[in-house]
C-alpha positions as CSV (number, residue, x, y, z in Angstrom):
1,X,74.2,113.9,154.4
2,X,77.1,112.2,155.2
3,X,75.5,109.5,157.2
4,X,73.2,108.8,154.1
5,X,76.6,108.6,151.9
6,X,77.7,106.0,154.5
7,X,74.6,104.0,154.5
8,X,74.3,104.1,150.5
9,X,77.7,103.0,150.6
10,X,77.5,100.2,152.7
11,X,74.1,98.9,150.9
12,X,76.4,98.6,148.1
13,X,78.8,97.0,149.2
14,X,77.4,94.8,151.4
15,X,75.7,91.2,149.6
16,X,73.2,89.5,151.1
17,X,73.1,86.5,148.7
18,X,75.2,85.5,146.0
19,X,72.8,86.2,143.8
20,X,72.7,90.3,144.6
21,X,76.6,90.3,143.8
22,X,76.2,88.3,140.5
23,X,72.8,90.9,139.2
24,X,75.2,93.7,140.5
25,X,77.8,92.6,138.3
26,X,76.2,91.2,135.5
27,X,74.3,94.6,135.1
28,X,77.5,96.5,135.2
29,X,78.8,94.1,132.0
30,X,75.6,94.4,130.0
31,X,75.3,97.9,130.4
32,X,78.6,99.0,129.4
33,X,79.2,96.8,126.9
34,X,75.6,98.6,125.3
35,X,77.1,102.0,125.8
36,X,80.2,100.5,124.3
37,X,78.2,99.2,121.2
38,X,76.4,102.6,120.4
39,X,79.7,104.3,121.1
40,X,81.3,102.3,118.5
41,X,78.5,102.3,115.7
42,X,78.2,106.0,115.5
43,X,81.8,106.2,114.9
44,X,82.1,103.6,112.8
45,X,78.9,105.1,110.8
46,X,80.4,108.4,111.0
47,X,84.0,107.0,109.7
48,X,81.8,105.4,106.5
49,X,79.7,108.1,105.7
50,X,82.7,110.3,105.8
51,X,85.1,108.3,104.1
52,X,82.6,107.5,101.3
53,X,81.8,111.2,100.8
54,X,85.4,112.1,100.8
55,X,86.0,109.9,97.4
56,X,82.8,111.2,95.9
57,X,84.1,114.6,96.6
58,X,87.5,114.2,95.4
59,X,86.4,112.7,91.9
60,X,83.6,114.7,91.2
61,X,83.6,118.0,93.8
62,X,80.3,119.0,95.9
63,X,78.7,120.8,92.8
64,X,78.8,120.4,89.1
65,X,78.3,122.9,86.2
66,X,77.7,122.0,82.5
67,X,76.0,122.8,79.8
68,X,72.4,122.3,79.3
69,X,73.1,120.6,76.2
70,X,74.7,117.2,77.2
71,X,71.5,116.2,78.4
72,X,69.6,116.4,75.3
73,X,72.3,114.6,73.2
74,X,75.1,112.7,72.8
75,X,77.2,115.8,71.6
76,X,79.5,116.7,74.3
77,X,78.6,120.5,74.3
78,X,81.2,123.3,75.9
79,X,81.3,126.0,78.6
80,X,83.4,128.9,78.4
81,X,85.3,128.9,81.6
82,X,86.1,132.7,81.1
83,X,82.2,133.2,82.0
84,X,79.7,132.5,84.1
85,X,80.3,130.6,87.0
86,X,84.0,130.1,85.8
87,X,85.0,133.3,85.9
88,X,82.7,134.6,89.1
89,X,83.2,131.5,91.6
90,X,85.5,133.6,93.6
91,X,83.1,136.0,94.6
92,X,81.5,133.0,96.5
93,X,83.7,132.3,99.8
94,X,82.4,128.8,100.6
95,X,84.0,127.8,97.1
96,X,87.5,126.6,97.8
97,X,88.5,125.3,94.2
98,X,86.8,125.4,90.1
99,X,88.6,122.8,88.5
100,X,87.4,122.4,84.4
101,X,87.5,118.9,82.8
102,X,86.8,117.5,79.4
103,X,84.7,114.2,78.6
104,X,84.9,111.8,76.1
105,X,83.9,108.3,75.3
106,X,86.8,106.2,74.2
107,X,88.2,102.7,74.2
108,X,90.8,101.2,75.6
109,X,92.3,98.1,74.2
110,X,95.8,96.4,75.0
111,X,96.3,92.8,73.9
112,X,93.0,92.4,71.7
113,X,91.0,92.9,75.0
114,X,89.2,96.2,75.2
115,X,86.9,98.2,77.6
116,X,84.6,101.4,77.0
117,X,85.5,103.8,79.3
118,X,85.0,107.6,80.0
119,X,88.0,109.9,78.9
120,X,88.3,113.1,81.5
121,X,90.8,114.7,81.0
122,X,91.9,116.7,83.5
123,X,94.7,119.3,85.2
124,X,97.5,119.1,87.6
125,X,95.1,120.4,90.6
126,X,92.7,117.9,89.9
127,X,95.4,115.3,90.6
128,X,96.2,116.6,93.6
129,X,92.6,116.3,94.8
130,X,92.7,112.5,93.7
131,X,96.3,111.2,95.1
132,X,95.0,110.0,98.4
133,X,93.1,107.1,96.4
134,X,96.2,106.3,93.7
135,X,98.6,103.2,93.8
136,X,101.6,105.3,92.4
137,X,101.8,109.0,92.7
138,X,105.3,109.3,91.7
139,X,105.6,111.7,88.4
140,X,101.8,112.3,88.3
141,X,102.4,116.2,87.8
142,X,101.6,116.2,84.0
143,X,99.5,113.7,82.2
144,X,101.1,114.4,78.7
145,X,100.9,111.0,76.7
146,X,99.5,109.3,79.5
147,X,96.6,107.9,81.5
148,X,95.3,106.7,84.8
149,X,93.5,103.9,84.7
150,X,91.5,101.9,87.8
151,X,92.4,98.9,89.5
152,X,88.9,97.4,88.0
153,X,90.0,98.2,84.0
154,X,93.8,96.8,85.3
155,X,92.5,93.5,86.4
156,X,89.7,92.9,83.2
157,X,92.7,93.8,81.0
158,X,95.5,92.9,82.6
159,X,97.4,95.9,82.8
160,X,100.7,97.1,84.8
161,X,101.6,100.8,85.3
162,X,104.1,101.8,82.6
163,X,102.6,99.5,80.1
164,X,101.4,101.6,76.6
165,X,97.8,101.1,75.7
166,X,95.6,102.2,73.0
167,X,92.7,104.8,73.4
168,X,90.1,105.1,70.5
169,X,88.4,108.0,70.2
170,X,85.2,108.2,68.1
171,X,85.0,111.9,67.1
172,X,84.3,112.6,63.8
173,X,87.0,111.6,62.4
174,X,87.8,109.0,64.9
175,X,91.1,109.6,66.5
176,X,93.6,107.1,67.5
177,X,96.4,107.3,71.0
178,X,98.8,105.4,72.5
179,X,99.4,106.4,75.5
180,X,101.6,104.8,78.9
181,X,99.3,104.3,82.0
182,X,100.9,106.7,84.8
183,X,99.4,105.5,87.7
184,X,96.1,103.3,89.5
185,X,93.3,104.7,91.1
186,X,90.8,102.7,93.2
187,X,87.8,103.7,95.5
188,X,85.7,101.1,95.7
189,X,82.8,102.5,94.3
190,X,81.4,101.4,90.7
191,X,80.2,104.7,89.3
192,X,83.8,105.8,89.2
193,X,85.9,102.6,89.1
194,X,83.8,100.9,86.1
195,X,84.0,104.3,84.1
196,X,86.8,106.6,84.4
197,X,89.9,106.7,83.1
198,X,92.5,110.6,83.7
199,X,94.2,111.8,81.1
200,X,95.7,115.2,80.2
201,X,93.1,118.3,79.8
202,X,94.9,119.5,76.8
203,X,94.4,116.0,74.9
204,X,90.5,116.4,75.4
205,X,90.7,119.9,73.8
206,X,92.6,118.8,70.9
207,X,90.4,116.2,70.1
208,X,87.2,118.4,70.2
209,X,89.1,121.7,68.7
210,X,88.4,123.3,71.4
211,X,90.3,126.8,72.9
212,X,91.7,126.7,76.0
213,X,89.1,128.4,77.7
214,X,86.6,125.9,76.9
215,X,85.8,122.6,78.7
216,X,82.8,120.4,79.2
217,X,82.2,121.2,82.6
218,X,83.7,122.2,85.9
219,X,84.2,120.6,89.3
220,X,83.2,122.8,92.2
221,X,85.3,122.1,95.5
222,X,83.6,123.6,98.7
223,X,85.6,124.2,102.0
224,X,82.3,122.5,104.1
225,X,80.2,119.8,102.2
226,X,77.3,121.3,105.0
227,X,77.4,124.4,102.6
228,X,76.4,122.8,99.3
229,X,72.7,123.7,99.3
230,X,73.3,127.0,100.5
231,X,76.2,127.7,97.8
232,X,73.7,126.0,95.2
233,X,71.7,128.4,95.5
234,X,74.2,131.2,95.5
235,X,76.2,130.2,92.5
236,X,73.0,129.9,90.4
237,X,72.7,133.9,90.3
238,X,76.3,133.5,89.2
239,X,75.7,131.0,86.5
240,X,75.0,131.9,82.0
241,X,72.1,130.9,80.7
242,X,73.6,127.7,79.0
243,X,74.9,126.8,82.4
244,X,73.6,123.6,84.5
245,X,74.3,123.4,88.0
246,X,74.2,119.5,89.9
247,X,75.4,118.6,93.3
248,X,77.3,115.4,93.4
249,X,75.1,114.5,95.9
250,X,72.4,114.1,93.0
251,X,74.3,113.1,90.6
252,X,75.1,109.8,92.7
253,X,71.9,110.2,94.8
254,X,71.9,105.9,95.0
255,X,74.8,106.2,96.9
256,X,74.0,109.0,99.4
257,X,70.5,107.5,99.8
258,X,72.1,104.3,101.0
259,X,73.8,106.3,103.4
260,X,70.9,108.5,104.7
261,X,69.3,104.7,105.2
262,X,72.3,104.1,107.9
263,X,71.4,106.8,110.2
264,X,68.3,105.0,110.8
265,X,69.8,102.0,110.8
266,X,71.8,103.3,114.0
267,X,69.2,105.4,115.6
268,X,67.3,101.9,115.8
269,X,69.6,100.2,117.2
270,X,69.9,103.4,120.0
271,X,66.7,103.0,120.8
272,X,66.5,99.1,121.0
273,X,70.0,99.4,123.6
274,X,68.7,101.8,125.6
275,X,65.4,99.6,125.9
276,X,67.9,97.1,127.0
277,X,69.7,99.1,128.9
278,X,67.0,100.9,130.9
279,X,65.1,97.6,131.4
280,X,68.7,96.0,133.0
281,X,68.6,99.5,135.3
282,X,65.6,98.8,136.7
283,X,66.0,95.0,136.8
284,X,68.9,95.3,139.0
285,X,67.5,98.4,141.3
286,X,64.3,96.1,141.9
287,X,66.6,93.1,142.8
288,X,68.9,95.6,145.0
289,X,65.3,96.9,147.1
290,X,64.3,93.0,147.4
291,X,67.7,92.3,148.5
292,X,67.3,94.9,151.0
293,X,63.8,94.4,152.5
294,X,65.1,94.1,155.9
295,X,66.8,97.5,155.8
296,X,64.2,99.2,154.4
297,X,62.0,98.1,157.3
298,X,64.8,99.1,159.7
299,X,64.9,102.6,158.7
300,X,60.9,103.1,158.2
301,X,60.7,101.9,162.0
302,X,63.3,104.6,162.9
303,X,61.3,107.1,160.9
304,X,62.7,107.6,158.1
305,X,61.3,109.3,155.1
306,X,60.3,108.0,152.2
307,X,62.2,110.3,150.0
308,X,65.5,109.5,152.2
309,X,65.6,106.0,151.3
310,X,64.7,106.8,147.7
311,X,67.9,108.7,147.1
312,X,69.8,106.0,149.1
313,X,68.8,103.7,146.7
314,X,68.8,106.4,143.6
315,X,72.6,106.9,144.5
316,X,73.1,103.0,144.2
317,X,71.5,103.0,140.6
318,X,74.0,105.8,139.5
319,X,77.1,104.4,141.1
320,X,76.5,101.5,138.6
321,X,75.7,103.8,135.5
322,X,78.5,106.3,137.0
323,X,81.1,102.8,136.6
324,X,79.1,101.8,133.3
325,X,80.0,104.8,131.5
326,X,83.9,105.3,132.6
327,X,84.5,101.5,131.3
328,X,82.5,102.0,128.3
329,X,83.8,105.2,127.5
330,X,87.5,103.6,128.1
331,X,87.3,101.2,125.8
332,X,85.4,102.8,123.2
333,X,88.5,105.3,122.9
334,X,90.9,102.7,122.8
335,X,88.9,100.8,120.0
336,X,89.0,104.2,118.3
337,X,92.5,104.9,118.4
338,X,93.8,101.5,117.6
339,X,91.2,101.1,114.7
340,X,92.1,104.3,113.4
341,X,95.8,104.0,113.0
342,X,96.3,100.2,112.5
343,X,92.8,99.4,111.0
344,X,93.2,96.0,112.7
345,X,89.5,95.2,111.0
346,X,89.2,94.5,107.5
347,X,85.8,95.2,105.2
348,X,85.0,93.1,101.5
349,X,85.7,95.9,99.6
350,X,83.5,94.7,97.0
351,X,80.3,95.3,99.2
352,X,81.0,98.3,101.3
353,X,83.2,100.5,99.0
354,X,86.3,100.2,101.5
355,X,88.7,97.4,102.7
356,X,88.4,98.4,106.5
357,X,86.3,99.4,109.1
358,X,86.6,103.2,109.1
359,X,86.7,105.3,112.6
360,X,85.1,109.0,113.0
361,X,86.3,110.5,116.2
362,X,83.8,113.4,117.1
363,X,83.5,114.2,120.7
364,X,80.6,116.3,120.6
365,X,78.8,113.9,119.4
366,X,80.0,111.3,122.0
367,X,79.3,113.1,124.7
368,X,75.5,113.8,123.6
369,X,75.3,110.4,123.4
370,X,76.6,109.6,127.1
371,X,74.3,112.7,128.0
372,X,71.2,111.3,126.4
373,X,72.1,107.6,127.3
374,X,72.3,108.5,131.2
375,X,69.3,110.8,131.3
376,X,67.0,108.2,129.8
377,X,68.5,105.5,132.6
378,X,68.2,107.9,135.2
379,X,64.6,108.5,134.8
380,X,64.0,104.5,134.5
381,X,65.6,104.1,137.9
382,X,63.1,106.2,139.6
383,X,60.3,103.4,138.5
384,X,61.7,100.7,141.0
385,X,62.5,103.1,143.9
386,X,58.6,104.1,144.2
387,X,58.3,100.5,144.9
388,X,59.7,101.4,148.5
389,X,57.3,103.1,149.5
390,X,54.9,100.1,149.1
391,X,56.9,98.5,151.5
392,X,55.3,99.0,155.2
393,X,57.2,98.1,158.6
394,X,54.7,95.5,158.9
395,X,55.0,94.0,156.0
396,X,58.7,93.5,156.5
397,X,58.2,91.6,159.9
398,X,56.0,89.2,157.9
399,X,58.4,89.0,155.1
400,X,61.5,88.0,157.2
């Protein structure tokens, strides 16, 4: 065995033309920077999907209840929060939070500009869910008299935080507000940014006559976004006949669809680099037996077996897929890292929800990728190695 290792070594190493040492490196280059590549794009496809999913979540929770009602009129009908789901949600350990909320349509004008935009008014837990994605979270602990607006309304109306604005209700009767804006949310994302405007859950009440208890629906936070189905269909035994359960992942279904369309996206581009990178493998093994006629001949004339100088070539293939996957792998994790704390690479935030490239570290997934990617290029390399034994001791006197 150790005289094999020698040998294999010593193929390796040694060039017979200029052009085996070029193939040998230029394979090493292409395939790392392809294992590199898929490296990279599942991250960063892990980093969107997650990053997107985390503002959905935060606004709206991973599971919405309602009443029945609102969807068969433009009355804003209530749900008593001391029933139902609202009241039972603990007895379901996957929920984390139950956070109630009040809609209502409204307008905000400052400056004879206005904008239609979605009232929710909200509580101090809610805020904490949404902070990551504000400007200014100083004194956001109580909405009273106040608002918080999106960068989107800001920029069509001009508006600053502190300046006083004034909210229109039309209830019957119409009701009139002037209330300071607290602080600016942005996530990048339409459905929320063109809508919403937070203000205080006791405000919303008020203007409907509404108890305490009441509210037009509530936000369901779950401790695992992988639970939502089952939950779904746990919290539904829960629920009062008035009450309508939605995931968020339905209620913004174009957005999570888009996503979904990303996976293949990436398990295309998989396949097509491990095309690549398979057909480089056995590219440079068939090169590296050509290379090495002359040997090959030697050792068959000694006797030799067949399968002997197969795994002396074998060994060659994985010493470069060995060397492929350690610089790959290398500079993958640095990417990762530096991306991830210095996001050194920007994004249009107006086409892909977030102003730079996000990074999703998961090491189990990494390493089925570097256990997949070299199984499929070890098999390839067994294609060119049967070409040895094709090769006869006579046919090596003639070819040299």
């Amino acid at each position: 065995m150790n005289i094999l290792n020698k040998i294999g070594n010593n193929l390796w190493k040694s060039n017979s033309s200029i052009y085996s040492s070029l193939i040998k490196k230029t394979s090493l280059i292409t395939l790392s920077v392809g294992i590199f590549s898929i490296l990279i794009s599942s991250s960063v496809l892990d980093g969107f999907q997650y990053s997107i999913k985390e503002k959905i979540f935060d606004f709206s929770g991973h599971l919405n209840i309602s009443n029945f009602g609102n969807g068969l009129s433009f009355k804003n009908y209530p749900i008593d929060t001391n029933s139902g789901i609202g009241s039972n949600y603990q007895e379901v350990n996957e929920i984390e939070d139950a956070i109630p909320f009040v809609l209502l349509s409204a307008l905000i004008e400052k400056n004879n500009k206005s904008e239609g935009v979605i009232f929710k008014g909200v509580d101090i837990k809610y805020l904490d869910k949404i902070s990551p994605h504000l400007y200014y979270k100083n004194n956001i602990e109580k909405l009273s008299n106040s608002i918080i607006i999106s960068s989107s309304h800001s920029e069509k109306l001009n508006l600053n935080v502190n300046d006083t604005v004034s909210i229109f209700f039309p209830n019957d009767p119409p009701v009139f507000r002037k209330l300071k804006i607290k602080s600016i949310y942005d996530t990048g994302l339409e459905e929320f940014d063109n809508s919403f405007v937070f203000g205080d859950i006791d405000l919303g009440r008020k203007i409907y006559g509404w108890d305490e208890n009441y509210a037009s629906g509530i936000n369901l936070y779950l401790s695992n976004d992988e639970h939502t189905i089952s939950t779904y269909e746990k919290i539904k035994n829960l629920s009062s006949y008035d009450e309508f359960i939605e995931t968020s992942e339905s209620k913004y279904s174009q957005v999570f669809d888009w996503l979904k369309l990303l996976d293949k996206n990436v398990v295309i581009f998989f396949i097509i680099l491990s095309f690549v990178a398979c057909f480089n493998m056995i590219s440079v093994v068939l090169i590296f037996i050509m290379d090495k006629v002359k040997t090959i001949g030697i050792l068959k004339s000694f006797g030799t077996k067949d399968s002997i100088i197969y795994s002396i070539f074998y060994r060659a293939g994985v010493h470069i897929l060995i060397k492929s996957l350690l610089i790959s792998n290398f500079f993958a994790f640095v990417f990762i890292y530096v991306q991830s704390k210095f996001k050194i690479i920007s994004l249009d935030k107006d086409s892909y929800y977030l102003d730079f490239v996000p990074i999703k570290f998961e090491i189990l997934k990494i390493i089925l990728i570097n256990m997949s990617l070299s199984m499929i290029i070890l098999i390839s390399i067994y294609l060119p190695i049967y070409f040895i034994g094709k090769i006869s001791v006579n046919d090596n006197v003639k070819f040299n």
